[in-house]
C-alpha positions as CSV (number, residue, x, y, z in Angstrom):
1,X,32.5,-18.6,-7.3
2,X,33.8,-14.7,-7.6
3,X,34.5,-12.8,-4.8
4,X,31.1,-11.2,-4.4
5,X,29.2,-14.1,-4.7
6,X,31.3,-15.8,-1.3
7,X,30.4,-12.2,0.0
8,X,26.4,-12.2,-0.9
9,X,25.3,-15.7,-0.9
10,X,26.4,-17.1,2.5
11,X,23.9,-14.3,3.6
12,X,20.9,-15.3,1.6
13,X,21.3,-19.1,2.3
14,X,20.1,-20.6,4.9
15,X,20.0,-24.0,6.3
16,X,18.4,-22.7,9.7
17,X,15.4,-23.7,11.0
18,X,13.1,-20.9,9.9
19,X,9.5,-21.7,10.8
20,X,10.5,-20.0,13.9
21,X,9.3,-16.5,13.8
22,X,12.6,-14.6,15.4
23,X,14.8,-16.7,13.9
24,X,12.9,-15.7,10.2
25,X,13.1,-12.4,11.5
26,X,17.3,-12.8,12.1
27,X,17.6,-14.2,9.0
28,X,15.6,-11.7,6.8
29,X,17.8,-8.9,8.5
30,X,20.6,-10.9,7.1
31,X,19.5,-11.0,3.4
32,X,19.2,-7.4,3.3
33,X,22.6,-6.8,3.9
34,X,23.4,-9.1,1.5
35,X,21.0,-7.2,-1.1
36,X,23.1,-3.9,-0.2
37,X,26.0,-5.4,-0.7
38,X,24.9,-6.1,-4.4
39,X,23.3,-2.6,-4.9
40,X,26.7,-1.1,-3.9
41,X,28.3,-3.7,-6.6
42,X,26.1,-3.1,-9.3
43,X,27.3,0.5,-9.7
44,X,31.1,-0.3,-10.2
45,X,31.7,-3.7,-10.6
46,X,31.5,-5.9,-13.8
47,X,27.8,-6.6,-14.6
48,X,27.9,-10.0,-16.0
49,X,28.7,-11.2,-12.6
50,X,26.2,-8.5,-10.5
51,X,23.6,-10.0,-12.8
52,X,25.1,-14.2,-12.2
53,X,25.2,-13.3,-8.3
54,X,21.6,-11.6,-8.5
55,X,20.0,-14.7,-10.6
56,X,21.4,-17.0,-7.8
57,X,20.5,-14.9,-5.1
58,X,17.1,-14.7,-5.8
59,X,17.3,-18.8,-6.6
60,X,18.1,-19.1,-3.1
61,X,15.6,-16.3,-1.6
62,X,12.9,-18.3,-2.9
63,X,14.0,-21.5,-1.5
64,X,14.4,-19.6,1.7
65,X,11.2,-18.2,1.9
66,X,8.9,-20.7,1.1
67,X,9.8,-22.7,4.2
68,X,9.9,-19.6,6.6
69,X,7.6,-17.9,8.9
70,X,8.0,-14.5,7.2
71,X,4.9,-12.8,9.0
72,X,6.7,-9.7,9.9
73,X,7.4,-9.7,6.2
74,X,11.4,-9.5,5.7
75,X,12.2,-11.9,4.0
76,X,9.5,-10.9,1.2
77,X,11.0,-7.7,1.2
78,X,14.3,-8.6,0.7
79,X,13.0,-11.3,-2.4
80,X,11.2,-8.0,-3.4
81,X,14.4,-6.2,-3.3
82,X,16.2,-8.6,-5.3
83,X,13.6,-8.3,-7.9
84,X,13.8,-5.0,-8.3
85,X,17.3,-4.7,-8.9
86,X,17.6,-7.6,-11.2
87,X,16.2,-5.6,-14.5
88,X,18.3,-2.8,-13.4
89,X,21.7,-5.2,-13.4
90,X,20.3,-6.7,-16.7
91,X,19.8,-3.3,-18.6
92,X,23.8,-3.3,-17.4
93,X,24.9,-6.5,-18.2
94,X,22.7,-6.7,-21.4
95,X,23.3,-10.4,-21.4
96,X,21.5,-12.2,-24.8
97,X,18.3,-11.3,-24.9
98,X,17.0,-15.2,-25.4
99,X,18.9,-15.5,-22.1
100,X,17.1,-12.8,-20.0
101,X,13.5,-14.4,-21.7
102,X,14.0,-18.0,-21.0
103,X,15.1,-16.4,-17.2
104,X,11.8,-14.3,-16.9
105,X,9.4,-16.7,-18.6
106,X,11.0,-20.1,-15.8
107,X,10.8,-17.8,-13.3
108,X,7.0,-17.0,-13.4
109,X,5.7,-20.0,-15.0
110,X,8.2,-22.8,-14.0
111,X,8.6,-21.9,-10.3
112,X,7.3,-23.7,-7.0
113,X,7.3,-20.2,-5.0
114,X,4.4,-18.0,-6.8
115,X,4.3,-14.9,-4.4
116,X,6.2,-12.2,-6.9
117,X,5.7,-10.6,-10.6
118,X,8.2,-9.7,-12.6
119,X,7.4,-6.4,-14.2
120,X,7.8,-6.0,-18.2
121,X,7.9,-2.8,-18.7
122,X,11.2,-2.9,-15.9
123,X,12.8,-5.1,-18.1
124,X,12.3,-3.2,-21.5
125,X,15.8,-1.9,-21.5
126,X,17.6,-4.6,-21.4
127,X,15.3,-6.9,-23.6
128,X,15.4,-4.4,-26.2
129,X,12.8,-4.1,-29.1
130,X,14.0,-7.8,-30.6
131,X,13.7,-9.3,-27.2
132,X,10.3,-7.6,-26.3
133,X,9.2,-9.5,-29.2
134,X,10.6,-12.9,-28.4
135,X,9.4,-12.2,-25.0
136,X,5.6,-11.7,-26.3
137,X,6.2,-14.8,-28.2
138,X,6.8,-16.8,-25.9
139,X,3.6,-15.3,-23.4
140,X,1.7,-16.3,-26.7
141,X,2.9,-19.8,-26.1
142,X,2.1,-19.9,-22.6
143,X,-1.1,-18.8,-23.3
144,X,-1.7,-21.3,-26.2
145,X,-0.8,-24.1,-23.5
146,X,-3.4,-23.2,-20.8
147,X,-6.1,-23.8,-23.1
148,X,-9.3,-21.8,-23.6
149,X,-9.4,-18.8,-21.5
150,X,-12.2,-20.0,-18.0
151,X,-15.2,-16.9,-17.4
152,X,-13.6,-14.1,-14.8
153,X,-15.7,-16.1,-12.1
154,X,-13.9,-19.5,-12.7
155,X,-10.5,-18.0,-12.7
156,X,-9.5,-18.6,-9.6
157,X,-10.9,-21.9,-9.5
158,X,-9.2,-23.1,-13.0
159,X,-6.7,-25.7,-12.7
160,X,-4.2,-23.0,-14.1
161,X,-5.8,-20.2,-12.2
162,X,-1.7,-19.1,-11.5
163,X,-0.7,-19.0,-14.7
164,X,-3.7,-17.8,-16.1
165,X,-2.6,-14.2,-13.3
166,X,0.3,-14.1,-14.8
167,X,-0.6,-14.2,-17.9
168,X,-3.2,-11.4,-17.4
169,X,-0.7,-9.3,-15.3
170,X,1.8,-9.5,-18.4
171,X,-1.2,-8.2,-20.8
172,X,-1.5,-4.9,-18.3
173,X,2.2,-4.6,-18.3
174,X,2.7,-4.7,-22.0
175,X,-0.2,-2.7,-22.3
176,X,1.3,0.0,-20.4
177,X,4.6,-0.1,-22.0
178,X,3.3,0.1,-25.3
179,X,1.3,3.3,-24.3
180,X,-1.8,1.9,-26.0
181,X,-4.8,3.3,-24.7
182,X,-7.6,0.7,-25.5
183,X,-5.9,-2.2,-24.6
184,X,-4.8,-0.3,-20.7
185,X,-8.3,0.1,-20.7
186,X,-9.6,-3.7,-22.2
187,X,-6.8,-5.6,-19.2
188,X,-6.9,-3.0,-16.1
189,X,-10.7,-2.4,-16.7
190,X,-12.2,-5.6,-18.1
191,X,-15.8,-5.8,-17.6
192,X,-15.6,-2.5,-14.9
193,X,-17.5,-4.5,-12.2
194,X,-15.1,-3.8,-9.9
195,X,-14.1,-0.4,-8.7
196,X,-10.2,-1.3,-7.9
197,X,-10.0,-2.2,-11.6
198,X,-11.3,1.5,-12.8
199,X,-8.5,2.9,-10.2
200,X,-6.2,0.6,-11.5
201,X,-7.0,2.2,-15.1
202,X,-6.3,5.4,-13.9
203,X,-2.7,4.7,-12.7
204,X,-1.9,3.0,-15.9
205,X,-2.2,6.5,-17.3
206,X,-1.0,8.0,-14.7
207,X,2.2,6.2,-15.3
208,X,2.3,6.8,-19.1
209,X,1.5,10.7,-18.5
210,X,-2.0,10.6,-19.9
211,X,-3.1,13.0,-16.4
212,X,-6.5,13.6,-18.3
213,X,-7.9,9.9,-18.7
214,X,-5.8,9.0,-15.8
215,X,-8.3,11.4,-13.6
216,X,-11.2,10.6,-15.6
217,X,-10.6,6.6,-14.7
218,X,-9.6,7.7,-10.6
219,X,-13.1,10.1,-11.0
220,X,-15.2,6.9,-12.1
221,X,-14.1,4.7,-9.3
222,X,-14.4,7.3,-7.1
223,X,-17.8,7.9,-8.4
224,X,-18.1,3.5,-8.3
225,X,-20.0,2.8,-5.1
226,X,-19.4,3.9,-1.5
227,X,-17.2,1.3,-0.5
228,X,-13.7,1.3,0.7
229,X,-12.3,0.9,-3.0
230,X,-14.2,4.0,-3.8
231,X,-12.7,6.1,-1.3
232,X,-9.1,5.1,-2.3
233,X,-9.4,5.9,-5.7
234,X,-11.4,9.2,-4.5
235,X,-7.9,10.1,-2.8
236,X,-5.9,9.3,-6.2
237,X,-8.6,11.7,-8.0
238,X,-8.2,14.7,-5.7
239,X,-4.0,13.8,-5.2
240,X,-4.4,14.1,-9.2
241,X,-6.7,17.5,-9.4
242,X,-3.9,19.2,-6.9
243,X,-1.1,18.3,-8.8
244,X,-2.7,18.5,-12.6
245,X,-5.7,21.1,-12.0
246,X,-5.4,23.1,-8.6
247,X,-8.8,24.9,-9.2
248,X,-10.8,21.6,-9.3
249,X,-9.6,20.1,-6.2
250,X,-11.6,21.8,-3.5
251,X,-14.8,21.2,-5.1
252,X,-13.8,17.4,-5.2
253,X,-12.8,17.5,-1.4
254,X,-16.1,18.4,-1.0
255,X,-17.3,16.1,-2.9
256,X,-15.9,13.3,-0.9
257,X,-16.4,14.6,2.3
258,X,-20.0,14.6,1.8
259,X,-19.7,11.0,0.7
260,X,-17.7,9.8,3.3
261,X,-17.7,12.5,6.2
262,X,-14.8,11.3,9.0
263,X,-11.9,12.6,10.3
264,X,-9.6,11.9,7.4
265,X,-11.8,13.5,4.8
266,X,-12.3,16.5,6.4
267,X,-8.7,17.1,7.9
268,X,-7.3,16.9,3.5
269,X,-10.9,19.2,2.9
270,X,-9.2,21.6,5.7
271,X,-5.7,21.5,4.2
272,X,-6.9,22.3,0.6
273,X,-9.4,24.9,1.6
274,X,-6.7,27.0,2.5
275,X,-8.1,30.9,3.7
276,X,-11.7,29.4,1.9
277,X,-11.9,27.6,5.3
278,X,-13.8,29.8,7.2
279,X,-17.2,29.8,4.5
280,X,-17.3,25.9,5.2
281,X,-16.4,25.3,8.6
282,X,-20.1,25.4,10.2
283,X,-21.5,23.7,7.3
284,X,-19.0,21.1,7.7
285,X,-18.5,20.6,11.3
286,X,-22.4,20.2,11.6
287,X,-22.4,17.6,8.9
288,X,-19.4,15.5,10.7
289,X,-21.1,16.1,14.3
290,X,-24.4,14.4,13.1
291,X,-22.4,11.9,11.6
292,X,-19.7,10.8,13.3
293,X,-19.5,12.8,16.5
294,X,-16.0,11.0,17.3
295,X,-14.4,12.0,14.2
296,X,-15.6,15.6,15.0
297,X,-14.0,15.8,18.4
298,X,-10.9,14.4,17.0
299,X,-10.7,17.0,14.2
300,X,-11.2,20.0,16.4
301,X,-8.9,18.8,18.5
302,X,-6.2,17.4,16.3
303,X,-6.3,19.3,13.5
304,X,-8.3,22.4,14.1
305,X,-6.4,22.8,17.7
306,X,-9.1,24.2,19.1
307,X,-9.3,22.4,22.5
308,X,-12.6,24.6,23.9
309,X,-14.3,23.7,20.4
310,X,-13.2,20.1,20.9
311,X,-14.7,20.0,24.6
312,X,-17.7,21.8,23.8
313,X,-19.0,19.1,21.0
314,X,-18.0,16.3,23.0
315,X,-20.0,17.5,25.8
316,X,-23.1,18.4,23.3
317,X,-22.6,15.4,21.4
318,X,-22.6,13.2,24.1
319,X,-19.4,11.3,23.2
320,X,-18.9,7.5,24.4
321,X,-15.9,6.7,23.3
322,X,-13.8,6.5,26.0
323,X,-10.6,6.6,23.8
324,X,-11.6,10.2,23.0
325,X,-12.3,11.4,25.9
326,X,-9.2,10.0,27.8
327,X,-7.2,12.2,25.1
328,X,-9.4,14.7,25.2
329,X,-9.2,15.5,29.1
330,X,-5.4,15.2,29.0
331,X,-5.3,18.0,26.6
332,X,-8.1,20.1,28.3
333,X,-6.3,19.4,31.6
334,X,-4.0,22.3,30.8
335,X,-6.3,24.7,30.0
336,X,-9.1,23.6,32.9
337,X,-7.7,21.0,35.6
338,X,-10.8,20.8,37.5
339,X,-13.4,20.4,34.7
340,X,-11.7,17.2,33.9
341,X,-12.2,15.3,37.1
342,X,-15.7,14.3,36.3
343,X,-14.7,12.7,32.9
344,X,-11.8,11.0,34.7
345,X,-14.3,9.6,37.6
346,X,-16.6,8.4,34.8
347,X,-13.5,6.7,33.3
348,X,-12.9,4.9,36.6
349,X,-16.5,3.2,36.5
350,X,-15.8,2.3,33.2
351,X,-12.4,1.0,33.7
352,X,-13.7,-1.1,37.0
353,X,-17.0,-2.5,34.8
354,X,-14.9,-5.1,33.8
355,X,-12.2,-7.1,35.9
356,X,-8.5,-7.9,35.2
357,X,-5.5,-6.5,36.2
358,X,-5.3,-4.1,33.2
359,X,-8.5,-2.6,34.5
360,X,-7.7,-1.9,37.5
361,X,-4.4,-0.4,36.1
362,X,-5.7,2.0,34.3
363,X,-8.2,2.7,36.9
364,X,-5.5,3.5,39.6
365,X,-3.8,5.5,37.4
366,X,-6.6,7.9,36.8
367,X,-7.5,7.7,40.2
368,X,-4.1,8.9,40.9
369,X,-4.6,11.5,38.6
370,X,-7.4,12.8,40.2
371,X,-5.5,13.2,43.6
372,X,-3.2,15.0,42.4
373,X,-5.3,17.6,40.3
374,X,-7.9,17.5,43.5
């Protein structure tokens, strides 16, 4: 054992009880510091033994994990972090490329604990050209050994539906590190059923500096349905217009806000409007009012800062939120105290509606309130 293995490993290893969530908690604090401990080695000491230490640190992250309670996520994060400097230590250490494969191909086919990807393209460097190869080889194998390839509905259900992810995820990978443009869009795509898969087309070129396909593919998703996925890769394609093509990306905030008016939307539609502001606002607020007259409120009062525009639309909108109006008359109680006390009094009722000791909390705090501005 070198030094900085007795230094690193004692705080990775654990014999602990870890289903317990504080104690999981304790202990993933722990590996962390033992993961800086091998970032600040890998920069000055030898690299064959940062890349050893790393290998059997993440060996015994694994173990660690998969009998802990890691809901608060630490201990994934440190696994993650381990990960993620192990290709860096290799591209160091440049151990023998048959070496690094046999490690990368046990560790993702021939391992009990399934929660992490290695990334290819992280590993190019230190593979080299003759062990990309031997690497793809070997994928090939895998591949051979699962048998024919089950329909995109059975996959999950196959008997090797885990190997069968991994094997995809390596196709993306090496799609993307090869720069090849039909086959990022034949493995992130596939049958474009799906519109996560388009967005994950577009940041395949995103990665590999192809900006015009990449917001062509974030454009299509966007474009997809009007579900969630939709309005994530909607934020890629306008993120991609403002830092590629400045002149488009107003019209596209537009675009979405009509799609998908709420507060969000129309607080990055504000941003990129810039002095154009002012020929949207009515249009814009009246769209947002008749649609989601909380998310108006909010936005004249949180982003617009204009508390009298704010009050005014809750009062014409007749807002029921109660969350909104609770912020909404702390804020206004500066400017007006008195006009206030009526939405506090109808707060009360609400808060006394329903019994508890939380209730009645909140209610004698507001009714405290109202003494004291009375």
């Amino acid at each position: 054992m070198s030094r900085l293995a007795d230094d690193v490993l004692p705080l990775i290893r654990s014999r602990a009880e870890l289903h317990r969530w504080h104690a999981a908690n304790a202990h993933g604090a722990q590996m962390h510091v033992g993961v800086a401990i091998l970032r600040d080695a890998a920069l000055s000491e030898d690299p064959a033994i940062v890349l050893d230490v790393t290998e059997r640190a993440i060996a015994s992250a694994l173990k660690v994990i998969m009998r802990a309670d890691d809901s608060s996520g630490i201990i994934g994060d440190a696994c993650r972090d381990l990960l993620e400097l192990h290709p860096q230590v290799a591209a160091r250490a440049r151990p023998p490329f048959p070496r690094l494969v046999d490690w990368m191909i046990g560790f993702q086919f021939d391992n009990d604990c399934d929660f992490f990807t290695l990334d290819p393209v992280a590993y190019a460097p230190a593979l080299g050209d003759l062990g990309v190869a031997a690497y793809r080889q070997r994928l090939d194998g895998q591949r051979e050994r699962l048998g024919p390839r089950p329909a995109e509905d059975d996959r999950r259900s196959s008997p090797h539906a885990g190997d069968w992810f991994t094997v995809d995820w390596n196709a993306r990978r090496l799609a993307v590190l090869d720069h090849d443009v039909e086959a990022i869009i034949a493995t992130h795509a596939r049958d474009r059923r799906v519109a996560a898969w388009l967005e994950d087309t577009a940041e395949a070129f995103e990665e590999i500096g192809e900006v015009d396909l990449a917001i062509d593919w974030a454009k299509q998703a966007a474009e997809f349905d009007d579900g969630h996925q939709s309005l994530k890769a909607a934020e890629r394609w306008c993120r991609l217009l403002a830092e590629h093509r400045p002149d488009e990306v107003l019209t596209a905030r537009l675009i979405v806000f009509r799609r998908w008016p709420s507060s969000s939307t129309v607080t990055y539609l504000y941003r990129d409007a810039g002095a154009a502001w002012p020929e949207y606002r009515a249009d814009v607020l009246d769209q947002l009012a008749a649609t989601r007259p909380r998310d108006a409120v909010l936005f004249a009062q949180l982003t617009l800062k204009d508390l009298p525009v704010a009050w005014t639309l809750a009062h014409e909108l007749e807002l029921t939120d109660d969350g909104a109006w609770s912020e909404l008359a702390k804020a206004y109680e500066k400017l007006d105290p008195l006009a206030v006390l009526p939405i506090l009094s109808r707060l009360v009722d609400h808060d006394l509606a329903n019994t508890g000791a939380a209730h009645y909390r909140a209610a004698a705090r507001r009714l405290a309130r109202m003494r004291r501005i009375a």
